[in-house]
N, C-alpha and C positions, 0 to 999 in steps of 0.2 A: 779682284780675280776670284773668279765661281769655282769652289774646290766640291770634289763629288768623293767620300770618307765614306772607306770599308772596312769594318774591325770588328770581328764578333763582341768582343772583352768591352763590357762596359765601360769599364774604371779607363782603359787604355784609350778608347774612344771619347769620349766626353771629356778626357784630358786632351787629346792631340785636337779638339772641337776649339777649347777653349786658348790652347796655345796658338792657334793660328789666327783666329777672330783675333787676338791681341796684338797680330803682327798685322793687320789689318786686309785679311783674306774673307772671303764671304762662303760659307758653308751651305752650296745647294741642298745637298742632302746628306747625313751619317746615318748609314746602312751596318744591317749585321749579318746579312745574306748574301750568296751568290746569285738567285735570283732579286731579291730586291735591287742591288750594284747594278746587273743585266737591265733594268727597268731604270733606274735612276739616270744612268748612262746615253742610253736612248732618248729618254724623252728630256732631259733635263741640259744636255751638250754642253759640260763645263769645259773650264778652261784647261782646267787638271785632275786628275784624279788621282788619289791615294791610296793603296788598295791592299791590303795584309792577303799572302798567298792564301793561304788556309781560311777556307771559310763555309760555313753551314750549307748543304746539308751534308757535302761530303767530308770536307775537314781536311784534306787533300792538298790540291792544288788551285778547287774553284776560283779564288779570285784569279792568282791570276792567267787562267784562260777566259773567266769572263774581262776579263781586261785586254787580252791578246783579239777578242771575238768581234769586240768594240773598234779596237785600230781597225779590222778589217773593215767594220764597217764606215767607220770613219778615220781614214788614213791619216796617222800623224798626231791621233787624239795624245796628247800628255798623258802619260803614265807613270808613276814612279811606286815602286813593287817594295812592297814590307816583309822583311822574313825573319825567323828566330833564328836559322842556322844559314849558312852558307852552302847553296845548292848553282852549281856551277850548269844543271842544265836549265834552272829557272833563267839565269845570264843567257845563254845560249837563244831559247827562244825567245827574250823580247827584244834581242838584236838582229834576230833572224831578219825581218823584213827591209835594213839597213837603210833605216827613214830614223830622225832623227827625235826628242821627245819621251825617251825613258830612262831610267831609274832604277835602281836597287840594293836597299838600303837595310843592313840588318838590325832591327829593333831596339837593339842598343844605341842606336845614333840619337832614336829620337829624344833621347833626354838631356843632350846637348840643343839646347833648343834652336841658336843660331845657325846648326850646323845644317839642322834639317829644315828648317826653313827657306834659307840658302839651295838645298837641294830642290826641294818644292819650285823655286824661282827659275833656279835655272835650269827645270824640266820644262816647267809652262812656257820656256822662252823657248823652248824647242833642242835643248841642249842636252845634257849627257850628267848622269851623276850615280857612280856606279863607287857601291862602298870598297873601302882600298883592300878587306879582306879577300874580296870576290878578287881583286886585280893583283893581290900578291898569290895565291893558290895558279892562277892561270899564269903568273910571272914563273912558277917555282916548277908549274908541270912541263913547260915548253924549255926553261932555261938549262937542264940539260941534254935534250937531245941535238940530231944535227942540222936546223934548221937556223936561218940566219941570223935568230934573237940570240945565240949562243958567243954570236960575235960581240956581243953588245958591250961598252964600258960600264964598270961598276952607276956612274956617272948618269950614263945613257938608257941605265934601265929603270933609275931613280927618278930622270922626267919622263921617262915612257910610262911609271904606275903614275903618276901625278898626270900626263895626259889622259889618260886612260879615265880618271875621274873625273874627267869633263875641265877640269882648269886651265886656264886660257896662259899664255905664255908669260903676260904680265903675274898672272897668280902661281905660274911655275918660279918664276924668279926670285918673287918675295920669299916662297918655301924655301928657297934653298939658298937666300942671301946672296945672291950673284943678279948678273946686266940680265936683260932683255935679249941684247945680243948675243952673250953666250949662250941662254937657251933657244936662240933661233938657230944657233951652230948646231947645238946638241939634234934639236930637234931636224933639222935636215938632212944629219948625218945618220939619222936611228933611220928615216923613211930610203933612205938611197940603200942601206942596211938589210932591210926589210922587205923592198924591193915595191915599194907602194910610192904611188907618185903623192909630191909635194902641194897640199891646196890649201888655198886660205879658207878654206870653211868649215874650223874648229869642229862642227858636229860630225861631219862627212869621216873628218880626220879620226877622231876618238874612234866612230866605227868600225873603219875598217882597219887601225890595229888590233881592237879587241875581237873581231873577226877573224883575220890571221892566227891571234893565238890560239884563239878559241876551235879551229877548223880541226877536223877530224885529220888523222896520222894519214 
């Protein structure tokens, strides 16, 4: 798998270079620019990209809108988005186009090495892995007004953040030590709830809850 790594910080980059090659990913290119990324991205069409928001010359938000620039130009490109803080409208727009293939993961994850690995995989598979800080701040802004996630059981809001991070029903269940079948309960009852129809295609699904919550008042 062709990873394409944006990280100004040497030390951070050359370590997340090496922690991947070790899990057996293949590093097209490690960039420390917004335009270098713009160029690697283009001409190089990996599998995945990694990309830390903030990067040279503006220190901003460059990566990732060159990362947002790139989907456009190749819909569905994998992305998964590195931040130091929690920015709820950085969420916002890389789910804007409500295709599936992103990520966002706050910096502290990645020294859990399997964790972000794991995230890495199951972006490039075209799936969803969104850090549980971004999906409790958006649990915590919606659950009290009067919208229909207020209905929600202690229970049901506990697999809606665990949906929400991209985990599949079988990995909702192990978290939380119960069937398969209770969380196909939970989870049918949270979308009839919500008022979103039922599909079997886990990326579609994660979307368009975090969508919902995410949508303006």
């Amino acid at each position: 798998m062709r990873v394409v790594l944006a990280e100004d910080l040497f030390l951070l980059r050359d370590g997340l270079v090496r922690m991947l090659e070790a899990f057996g990913f293949e590093i097209a290119a490690a960039v420390e620019s917004g335009p270098e990324l713009t160029r690697a991205l283009a001409d190089l069409e990996p599998d995945v990209a990694v990309v830390d928001v903030r990067l040279p010359p503006t220190h901003t938000d460059e990566g990732l809108q060159c990362a947002l620039a790139a989907r456009r130009a190749r819909p569905g490109l994998p992305v998964l988005v590195l931040s130091q803080h929690v920015e709820q409208l950085y969420a916002r727009e890389l789910l804007a186009d409500g295709s599936g293939g992103i990520g966002y993961l706050l910096k502290d994850r990645v020294f859990d090495a399997e964790q972000f690995v794991d995230a890495v995989r199951r972006v490039a598979a075209g799936g969803t892995a969104m850090d549980p800080q971004v999906i409790q701040q958006l649990l915590s802004r919606r659950a009290g007004d009067d919208r229909p996630l207020a209905g929600l059981t202690p229970r049901e809001l506990e697999v809606l953040e665990l949906m929400a991070q991209g985990r599949s029903n079988a990995g909702i269940a192990a978290q939380l030590v119960v069937t398969e079948r209770a969380i196909a309960k939970h989870t049918s009852n949270i979308f009839t709830k919500l008022g979103l129809e039922v599909s079997d295609d886990d990326n579609r699904r994660v979307l368009a809850v975090l969508a919902y919550l995410d949508r303006d008042r």
